[in-house]
Each structure stands twice: as C-alpha cells, then as structure tokens.
N, C-alpha and C positions, 0 to 999 in steps of 0.2 A: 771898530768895536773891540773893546778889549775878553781876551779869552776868558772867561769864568771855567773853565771845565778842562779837565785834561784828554777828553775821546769824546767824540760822537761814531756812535752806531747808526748810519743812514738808509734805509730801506726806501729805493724808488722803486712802487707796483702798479702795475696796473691790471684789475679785475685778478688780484690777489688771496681771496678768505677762500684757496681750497688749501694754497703754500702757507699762508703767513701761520698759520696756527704753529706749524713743525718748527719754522725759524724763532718767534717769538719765543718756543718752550726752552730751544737751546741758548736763545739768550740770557734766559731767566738761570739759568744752570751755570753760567759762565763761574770761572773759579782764578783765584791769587787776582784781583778785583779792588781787593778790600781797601789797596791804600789809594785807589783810582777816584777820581769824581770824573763820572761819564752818563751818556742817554742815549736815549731810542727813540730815533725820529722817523716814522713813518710816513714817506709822502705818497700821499694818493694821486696817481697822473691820470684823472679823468676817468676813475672807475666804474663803471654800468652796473656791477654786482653789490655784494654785501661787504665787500671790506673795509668800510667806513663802520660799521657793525662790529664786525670782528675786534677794530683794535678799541671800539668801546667798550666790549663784553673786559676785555684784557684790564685795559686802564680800571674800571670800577673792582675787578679784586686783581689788580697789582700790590703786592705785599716787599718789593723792594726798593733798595734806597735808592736806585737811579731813575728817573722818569721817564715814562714810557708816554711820549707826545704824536699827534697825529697834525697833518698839515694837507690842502689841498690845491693840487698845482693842473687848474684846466689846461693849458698846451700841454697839447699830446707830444710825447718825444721823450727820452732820454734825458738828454739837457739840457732842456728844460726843469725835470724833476730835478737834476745832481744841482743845479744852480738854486734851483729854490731850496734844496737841503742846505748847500753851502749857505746861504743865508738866514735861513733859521739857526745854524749848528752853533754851538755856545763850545764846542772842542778846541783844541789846539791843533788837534788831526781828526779828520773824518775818516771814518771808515765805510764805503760803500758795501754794503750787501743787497744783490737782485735775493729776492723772493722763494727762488729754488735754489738756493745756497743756503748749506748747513755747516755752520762753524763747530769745528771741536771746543772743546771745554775752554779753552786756554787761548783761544784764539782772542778775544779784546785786551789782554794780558800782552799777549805776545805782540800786539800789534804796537801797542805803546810804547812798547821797550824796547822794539827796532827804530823808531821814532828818535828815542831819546839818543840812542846810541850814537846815531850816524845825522849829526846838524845839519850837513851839505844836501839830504835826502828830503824831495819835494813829493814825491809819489812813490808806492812800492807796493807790488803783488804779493796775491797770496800762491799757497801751492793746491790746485785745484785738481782734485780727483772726480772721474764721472760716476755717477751714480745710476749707471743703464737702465731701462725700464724693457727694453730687449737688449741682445748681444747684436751690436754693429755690424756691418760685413769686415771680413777678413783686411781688408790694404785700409780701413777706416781710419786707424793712426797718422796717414800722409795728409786728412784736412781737419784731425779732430781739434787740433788748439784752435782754428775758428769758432767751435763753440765755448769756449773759454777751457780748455782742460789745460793746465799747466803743468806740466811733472819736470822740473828741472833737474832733481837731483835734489841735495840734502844740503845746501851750500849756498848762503848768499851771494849773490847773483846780480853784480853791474851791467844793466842794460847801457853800453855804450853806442854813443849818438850814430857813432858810423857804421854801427849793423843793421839801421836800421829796421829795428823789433824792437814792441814794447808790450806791455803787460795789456790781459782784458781789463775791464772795469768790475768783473765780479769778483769784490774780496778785494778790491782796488783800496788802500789808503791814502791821503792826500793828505799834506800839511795846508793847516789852511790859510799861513802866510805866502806859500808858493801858487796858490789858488788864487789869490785876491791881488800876487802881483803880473801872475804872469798871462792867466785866460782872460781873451778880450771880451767883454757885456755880450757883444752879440756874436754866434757862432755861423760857420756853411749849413756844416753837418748838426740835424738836431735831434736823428735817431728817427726808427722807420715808426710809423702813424698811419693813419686813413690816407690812401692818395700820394705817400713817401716812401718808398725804399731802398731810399740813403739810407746805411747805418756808418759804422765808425768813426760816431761823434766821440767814443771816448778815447780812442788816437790821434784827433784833432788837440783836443783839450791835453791828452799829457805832451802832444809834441810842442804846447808851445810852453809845458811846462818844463820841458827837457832846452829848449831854445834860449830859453832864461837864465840858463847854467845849473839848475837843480838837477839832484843827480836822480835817478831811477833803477830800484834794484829790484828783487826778485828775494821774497824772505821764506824759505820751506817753512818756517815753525806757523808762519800762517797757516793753518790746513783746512780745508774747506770741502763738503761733497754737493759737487752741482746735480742736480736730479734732471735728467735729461730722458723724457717721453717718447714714447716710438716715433710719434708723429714726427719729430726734429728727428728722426731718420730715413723722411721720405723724399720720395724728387718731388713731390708739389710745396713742401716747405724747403727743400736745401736749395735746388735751383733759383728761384726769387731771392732767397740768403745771398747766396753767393756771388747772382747780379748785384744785389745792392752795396756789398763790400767792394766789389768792382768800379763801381761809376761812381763811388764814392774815392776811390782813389788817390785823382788827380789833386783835391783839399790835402788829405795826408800827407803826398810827396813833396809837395812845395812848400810846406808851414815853413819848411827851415829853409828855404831859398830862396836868394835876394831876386825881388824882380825882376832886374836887370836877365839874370842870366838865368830865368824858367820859360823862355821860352825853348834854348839849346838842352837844359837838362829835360824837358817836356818830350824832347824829339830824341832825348837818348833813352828813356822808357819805350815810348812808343815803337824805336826800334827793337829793343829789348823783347817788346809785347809781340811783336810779330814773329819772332825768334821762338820764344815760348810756346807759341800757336803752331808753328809750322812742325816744330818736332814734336809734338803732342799728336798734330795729325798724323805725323807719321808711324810713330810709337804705336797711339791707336787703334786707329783707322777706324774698320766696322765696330770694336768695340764700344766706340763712345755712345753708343742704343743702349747697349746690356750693362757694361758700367758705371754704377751712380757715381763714384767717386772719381772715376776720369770724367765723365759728364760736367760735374761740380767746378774741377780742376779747371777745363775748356772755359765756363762760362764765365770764369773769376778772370781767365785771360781775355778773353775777349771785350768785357767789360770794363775792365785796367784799360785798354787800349781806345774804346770809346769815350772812356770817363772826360775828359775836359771838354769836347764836341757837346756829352750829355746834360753837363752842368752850366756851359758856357749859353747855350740855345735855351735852356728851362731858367735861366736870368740867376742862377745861386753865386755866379761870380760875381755877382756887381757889389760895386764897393758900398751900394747903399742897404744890403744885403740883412733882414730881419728874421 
C-alpha cells in the first residue's frame, strides 16, 4: 500500500475513556503541523468500558484537518493492537502513544522531522518524563525505565546493537517501511492479557527491527509525560511486572541469534542469571521483605533465568507458534 500521509498518531487502549480525553486534547493542540498530512488512529484492544463512546463524542465535533478514526482490535495484547494500527495507518511513520502519555505541543512536528532527517532510522523514542500520582521510594530510579521513563539527556542517542538496550514502545515511532520488512506476521510475545504475563512484545518487534540493519535512536525533542498511578507503585502490581518481563526474556535475547549457537549463548545468560542472584543475595539478604525495589530486582532475576524452561514447557517456542 502506498503511503498517502506523512504521520500517523496511533493510540493502542484498552478500557481508555478516563485517559484518552487528556491525550486526544493535546493532540488537538499540536503546533508547526501545518505543512504535515497526518491522523489519529485510535485502536480499541477489546475494551469493557465507554471508550468506543469517548472517541465518538470527539469525532462528531472534531473541527480539525487531520482525521480522528477509531478501529477495533478483539485480541487482547499489545501486538496485536500495534499490528492492527500498522495496518490501518495511511503514514509513512507511525507514532505509537499508550493512553497515559501526554505529548508536548511539538511533539508530531518533531517526530517527523527526525524521521526525515536520518533515512537509515527504522524506530526511535521519545524522551519520557514520569508524571507521579505519589513520589516513589527513594533507590526507585534503579527499575524506573521499566516503566517506560526515558531521560537520556538532551542529545540524540544511537541505540547500538551490542548494548543491548532499546527504547519503550510509549512515544515509540516506527517507519513503516521498516515495520512491514522487518517484524514477522506472527509474534512470541503478544503483551500481557487475561491468563499472559508475558510482556516485552515491544522488544521483540524492535529487535527484529534492529536485525534488519535499521538503526534506532533516542530523539529528546520528543517529549512526552507518562502518568503513572500509585497503584504501579505497588508489590501486587510491580512483582507480576517484573516476573513477566523476566520469563519473557529468553524471546528478546535470541531475536539476534543464529540458532545454531543459542543454545551456548542461552547457557551464558543463565550463568550470568545465577551470578546476578547470588550477589543480590548477598548484597540483600533480610532486606529483600522490606525492599520493593530489591524485591522487584530478585524477581526479574530470577525469572531471566527461568525464562526458556517457562516458555519452552507453555509450547510459545514452537515454530508453529500463533
């Protein structure tokens, strides 16, 4: 399909109409636009609430030139919605925004224009500031970028293949020729759901877009404030979190690794993972009761090191894999 549009604005939510109002207003605000042809794709991932509501109330007094379209995608997951946005999207680049991300003014401006800038670039973040709804504990900084906080500095930023670190997916942009050559139809990871707590499906997806040779950078003029709830600062939400980015693991580390030789690179993690754990124990000890964020830490090791046992026995490795 040929590109008609030069951005899509993509919104995956699910049970959305208490966020999407706040996103939708700053989209409506967006500025230096003017010589841009872009839109606003809302995909519903199987929402129980009113925000199929919500983006109709929008659409019927929508008063601007870029279209504000709704779409609905019943598998539950993540990647499922990004893939069904990719296929609605009429852009050149899609721009992913979750739901509690709030862009600055300039932000679909500036997204474009990093785009245009750098051709070899298939994906690139934005710079993501937290928007606390409490103040965190004090050592919170050592697991915040799991929830997507980004602060790199002020300075574009090559995510190179062998540090192994890549950007969140919120405020994530993707070229959508990089998207359509390089992530396979059907993914492991499809993002956590009823009964899944696999997530980073969207490390999946840029690693095989980094695999491909498209580069991935890190752009601060993106600026973006994610609204993060008390609740995402408890042990009955971050423990399950950070199991699931654990046992999801095993998918991430091997995207870029020949078959042949993931069985020796599988067993140098895994020593790695025990390495991790045992000085952790040590470090710890009684404290991992009273500290969330060592708690957090422990469970994502632990987990890393189970990960292929996890995935291998629940059938997600199989090649016939849906």
């Amino acid at each position: 399909m040929t590109e008609s549009l030069d951005f899509t604005v993509a919104i995956p939510t699910y049970n959305g109409e208490s966020r999407l109002p706040e996103l939708l207003e700053r989209l409506q605000n967006q500025i230096h636009t003017e010589k841009l042809t872009w839109e606003i794709i809302v995909v519903d991932n199987n929402s129980t609430d009113q925000t199929a509501k919500v983006v109709q109330t929008y659409q019927k007094n929508w008063q601007c030139s870029y279209p504000l379209k709704y779409c609905f995608e019943a598998r539950q997951g993540a990647a499922y919605a990004r893939k069904r946005a990719v296929e609605e999207a009429k852009g050149k680049f899609i721009g992913f925004l979750d739901d509690d991300n709030y862009p600055i003014s300039t932000w679909v401006a500036a997204a474009y224009a990093f785009g245009q800038k750098y051709p070899k670039v298939g994906a690139y973040g934005s710079q993501i500031h937290p928007k606390w709804e409490v103040e965190p504990p004090e050592n919170f900084q050592r697991i915040a970028p799991f929830l997507a906080i980004t602060e790199r500095g002020n300075l574009p930023l090559l995510y190179e293949p062998a540090k192994k670190l890549l950007p969140p997916s919120a405020g994530l942009v993707i070229r959508r020729q990089a998207w359509l050559e390089s992530v396979p139809n059907k993914s492991i990871l499809t993002g956590r759901a009823n009964g899944n707590m696999l997530t980073s499906e969207d490390l999946e997806m840029l690693s095989y877009i980094q695999k491909s040779g498209w580069e991935i950078w890190y752009n601060p003029e993106m600026e973006i404030y994610h609204k993060i709830p008390s609740s995402r600062l408890r042990k009955d939400y971050l423990i399950p979190f950070f199991r699931g980015i654990g046992l999801s693991r095993y998918v991430t580390r091997m995207v870029n690794i020949k078959p042949g030789y993931r069985p020796v690179i599988c067993l140098a993690y895994m020593i790695n993972d025990i390495r991790k754990i045992t000085f952790h124990l040590v470090k710890y000890q009684i404290k991992l009761k009273s500290d969330l964020v060592a708690a957090c830490e422990m469970q994502l090791f632990v987990s890393s090191l189970i990960s292929p046992f996890y995935l291998w026995k629940n059938g997600y490795l199989k090649t016939n894999n849906k």
